[in-house]
N, C-alpha and C positions, 0 to 999 in steps of 0.2 A: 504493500500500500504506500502512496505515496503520501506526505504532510503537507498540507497546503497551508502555509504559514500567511497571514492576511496582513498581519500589521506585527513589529517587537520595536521595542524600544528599554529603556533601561528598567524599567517599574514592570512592565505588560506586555503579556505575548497573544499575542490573536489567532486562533486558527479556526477550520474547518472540519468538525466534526463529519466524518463516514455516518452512515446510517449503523444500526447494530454495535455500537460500540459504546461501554458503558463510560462517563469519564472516569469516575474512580471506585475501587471495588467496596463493598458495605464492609464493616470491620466484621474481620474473622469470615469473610463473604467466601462458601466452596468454593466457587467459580476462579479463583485467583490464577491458580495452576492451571486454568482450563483454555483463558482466554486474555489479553494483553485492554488492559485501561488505555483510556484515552494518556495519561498521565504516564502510565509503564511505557507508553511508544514513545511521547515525547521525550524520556529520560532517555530512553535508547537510541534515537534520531541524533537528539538535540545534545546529550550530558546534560541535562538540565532539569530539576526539579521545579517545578512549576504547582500552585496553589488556585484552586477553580474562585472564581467571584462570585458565577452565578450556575443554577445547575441548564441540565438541558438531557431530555430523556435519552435513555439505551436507542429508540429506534427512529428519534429525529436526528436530521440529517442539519448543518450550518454552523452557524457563528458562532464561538466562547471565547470570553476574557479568560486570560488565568497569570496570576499573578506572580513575578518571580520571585518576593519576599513575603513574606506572612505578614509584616509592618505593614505592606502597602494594600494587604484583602481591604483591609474598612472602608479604605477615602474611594475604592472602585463603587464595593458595594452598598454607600452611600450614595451612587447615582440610580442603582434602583431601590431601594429602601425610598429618598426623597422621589423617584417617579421626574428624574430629569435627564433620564436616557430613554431614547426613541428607540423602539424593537419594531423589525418588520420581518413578520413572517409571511409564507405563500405555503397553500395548500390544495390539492383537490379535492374537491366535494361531489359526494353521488347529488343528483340534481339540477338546478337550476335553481341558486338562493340568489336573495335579494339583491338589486343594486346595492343597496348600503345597509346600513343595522348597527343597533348599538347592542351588543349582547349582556345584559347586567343579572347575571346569575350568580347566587353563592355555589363555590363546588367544595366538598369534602378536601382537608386538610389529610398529610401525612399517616396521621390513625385512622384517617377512615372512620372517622364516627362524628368529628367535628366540623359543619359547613361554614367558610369563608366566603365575607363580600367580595366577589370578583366582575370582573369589565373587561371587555375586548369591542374593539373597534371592524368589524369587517364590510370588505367592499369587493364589489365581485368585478373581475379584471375582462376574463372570458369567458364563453361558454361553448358547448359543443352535445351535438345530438348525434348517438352512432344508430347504424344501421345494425346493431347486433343484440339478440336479446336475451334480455337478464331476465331472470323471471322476478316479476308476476308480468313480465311487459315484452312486446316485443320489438323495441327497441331502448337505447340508455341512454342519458344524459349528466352531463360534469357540467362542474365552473371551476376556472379556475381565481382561486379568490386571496385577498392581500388581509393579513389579520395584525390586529397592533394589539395585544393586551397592556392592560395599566395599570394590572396587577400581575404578579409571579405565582399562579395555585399550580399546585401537583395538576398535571394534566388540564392543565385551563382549559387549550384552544382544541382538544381533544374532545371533550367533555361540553364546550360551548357549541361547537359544531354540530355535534348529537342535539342537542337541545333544540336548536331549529331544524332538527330531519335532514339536516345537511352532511352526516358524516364523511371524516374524510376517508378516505381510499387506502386502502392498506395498512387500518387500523385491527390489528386483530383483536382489541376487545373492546373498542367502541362501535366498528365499523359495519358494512354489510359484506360479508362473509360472500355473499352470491355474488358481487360487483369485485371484491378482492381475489374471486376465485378467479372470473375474466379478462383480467387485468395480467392473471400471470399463466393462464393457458393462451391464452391470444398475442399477449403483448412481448409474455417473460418479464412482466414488471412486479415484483415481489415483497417492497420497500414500502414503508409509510409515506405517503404524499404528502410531509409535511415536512419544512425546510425555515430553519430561520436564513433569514437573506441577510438582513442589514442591521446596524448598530448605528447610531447617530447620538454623538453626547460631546463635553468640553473634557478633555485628559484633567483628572484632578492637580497633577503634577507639572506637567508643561504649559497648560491652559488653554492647549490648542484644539480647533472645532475638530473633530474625527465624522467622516461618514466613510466605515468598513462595510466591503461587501463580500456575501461567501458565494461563489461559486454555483450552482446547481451538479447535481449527482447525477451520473449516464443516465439514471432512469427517468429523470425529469427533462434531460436535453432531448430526449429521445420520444418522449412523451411532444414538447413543443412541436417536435418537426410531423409526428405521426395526426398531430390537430389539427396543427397551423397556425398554434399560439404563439405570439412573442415570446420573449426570455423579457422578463419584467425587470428584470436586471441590470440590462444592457442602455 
């Protein structure tokens, strides 16, 4: 695999998270010996120990701060704590949702037993109607759509997406299984269709405007060209 390093500087290293890759493993986590953390690759790539700012799931694909000293975690993660760094994500969604939507859902915290005020901003970028059919239909429809949350919940935009029928695509426990199943016999696309793209904030330390952007994953470049969606990136 290769590391797609997006931004470093003396404080913060930027990269592009793979899909399927955890950043760092849970304490005492089996899995250690099984499979290499985001954090175990970069120390092997890089020499370099690195400390995460913010989390970002095993099977989203995009953009993480990670810090090169433990002194410097707070002043990052005081840009989202105060909610003055800009996140953009992109996703597919089974359907056709809305031009725009504020989505203001509390979702279930880390236990699982406690719901949080959350908010996500979405706006639907494209869409598209296949001639192939998913059941209960005999034909399918996506959008593809631009999500800002403005708050950080355990699976916000996973969970907010499901809330308006819109689930995204290669969600195996939110999503629709039937539309996930078509995706990877027809297409060979097998990955969550969800991607943070972009970071937009002030460096707490140099003071300078940053807008980082990650890449898209084969399965998404691949997806554009099979639509005839732009790269929203570009």
């Amino acid at each position: 695999m290769h590391l797609e390093i997006i931004f470093e500087d003396a404080y913060v290293m930027c990269v592009c998270k793979p899909n399927n890759i955890v950043v760092h493993h849970a304490y005492h986590s089996r899995s250690v010996a099984d499979e290499r953390s985001l954090l175990q690759w970069i120390l092997e790539v890089k020499g370099l120990k690195v400390y995460p700012i913010h989390r970002l799931d095993r099977k989203t694909s995009g953009i993480i701060l990670l810090a090169k000293e433990t002194t410097y975690v707070s002043e990052f993660q005081a840009l989202f704590t105060e909610n003055t760094i800009d996140k953009t994500y992109y996703g597919v969604v089974r359907g056709f949702s809305p031009e725009e939507k504020i989505i203001d859902s509390p979702v279930k915290g880390r236990d699982a037993s406690v719901y949080r005020e959350a908010l996500t901003h979405l706006k639907t970028l494209a869409q598209r109607t296949l001639d192939i059919p998913v059941k209960p239909y005999d034909s399918s429809r996506y959008s593809l759509v631009e999500l800002k949350p403005k708050s950080g919940r355990t699976h916000q935009l996973r969970l907010h997406t499901l809330k308006i029928s819109h689930p995204l695509i290669g969600d195996s426990k939110y999503g629709d299984k039937n539309h996930d199943l078509m995706y990877a016999e027809k297409f060979g696309w097998n990955n969550l269709f969800l991607h943070a793209g972009k970071l937009e904030f002030q460096h707490p330390f140099s003071k300078e405007n940053l807008v980082l952007k990650a890449n898209f994953p084969a399965d998404w470049t691949s997806l554009f060209q099979e639509f005839s969606w732009e790269n929203p990136l570009i």
